[in-house]
C-alpha positions in Angstrom: -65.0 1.0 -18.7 -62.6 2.2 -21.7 -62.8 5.7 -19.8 -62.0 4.8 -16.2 -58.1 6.2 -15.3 -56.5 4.5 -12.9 -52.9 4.4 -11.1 -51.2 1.3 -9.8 -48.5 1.6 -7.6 -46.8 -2.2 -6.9 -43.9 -3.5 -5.5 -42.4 -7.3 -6.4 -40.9 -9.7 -4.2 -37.3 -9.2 -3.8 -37.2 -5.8 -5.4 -37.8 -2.6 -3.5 -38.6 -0.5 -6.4 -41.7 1.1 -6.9 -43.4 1.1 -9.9 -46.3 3.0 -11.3 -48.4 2.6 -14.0 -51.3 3.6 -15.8 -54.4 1.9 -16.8 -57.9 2.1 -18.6 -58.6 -1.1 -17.0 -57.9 -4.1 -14.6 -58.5 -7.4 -14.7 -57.7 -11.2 -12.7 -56.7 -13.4 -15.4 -57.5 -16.6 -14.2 -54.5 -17.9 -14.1 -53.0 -16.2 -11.0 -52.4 -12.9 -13.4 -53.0 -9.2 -12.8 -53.8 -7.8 -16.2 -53.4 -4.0 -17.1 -54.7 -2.3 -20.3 -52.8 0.5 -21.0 -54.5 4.0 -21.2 -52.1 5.6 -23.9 -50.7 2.6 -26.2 -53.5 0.1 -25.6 -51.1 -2.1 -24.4 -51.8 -5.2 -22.1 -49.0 -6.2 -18.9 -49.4 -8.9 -17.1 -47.8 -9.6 -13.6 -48.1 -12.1 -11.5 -50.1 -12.6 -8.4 -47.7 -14.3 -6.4 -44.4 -11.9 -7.6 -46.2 -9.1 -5.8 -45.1 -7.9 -2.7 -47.5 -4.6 -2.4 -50.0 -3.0 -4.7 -52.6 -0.3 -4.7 -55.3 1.3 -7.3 -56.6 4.7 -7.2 -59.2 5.9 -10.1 -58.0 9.4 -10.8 -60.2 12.1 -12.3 -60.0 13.8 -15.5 -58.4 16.5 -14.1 -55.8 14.8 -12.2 -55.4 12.6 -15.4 -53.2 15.1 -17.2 -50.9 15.3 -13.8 -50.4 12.1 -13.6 -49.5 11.5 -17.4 -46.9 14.3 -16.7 -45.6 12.6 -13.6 -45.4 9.8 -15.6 -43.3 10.8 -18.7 
């Protein structure tokens, strides 16, 4: 799972900003959390279910990895 590449793109409640970030992995905390493992520094975020206004996920190739990481920077 450690070599999945994924995109999040996500908006919050009361904020029109869109973010995007990267991730190895996803998961539903349990306690109304979104946790993302980050791909470069390994790095878990957390953000809350109910402060989320929009999101999406999109597994990216290897190819398309380096892209985005420049996109990113």
């Amino acid at each position: 799972m450690d070599n999945l590449n994924l995109i999040l793109k996500f908006k919050l409640a009361g904020d029109g900003h869109l973010y995007v970030k990267s991730a190895a992995r996803i998961r539903v905390d349990g306690r109304g959390g979104l946790m993302f493992y980050d791909t470069q520094s390994r790095a878990v975020e957390t953000i809350k279910l109910r402060t989320l206004r929009s999101f999406s996920i999109q597994q990216i190739s290897p190819a398309r990895e380096q892209l985005a990481a420049l996109a990113m920077a």
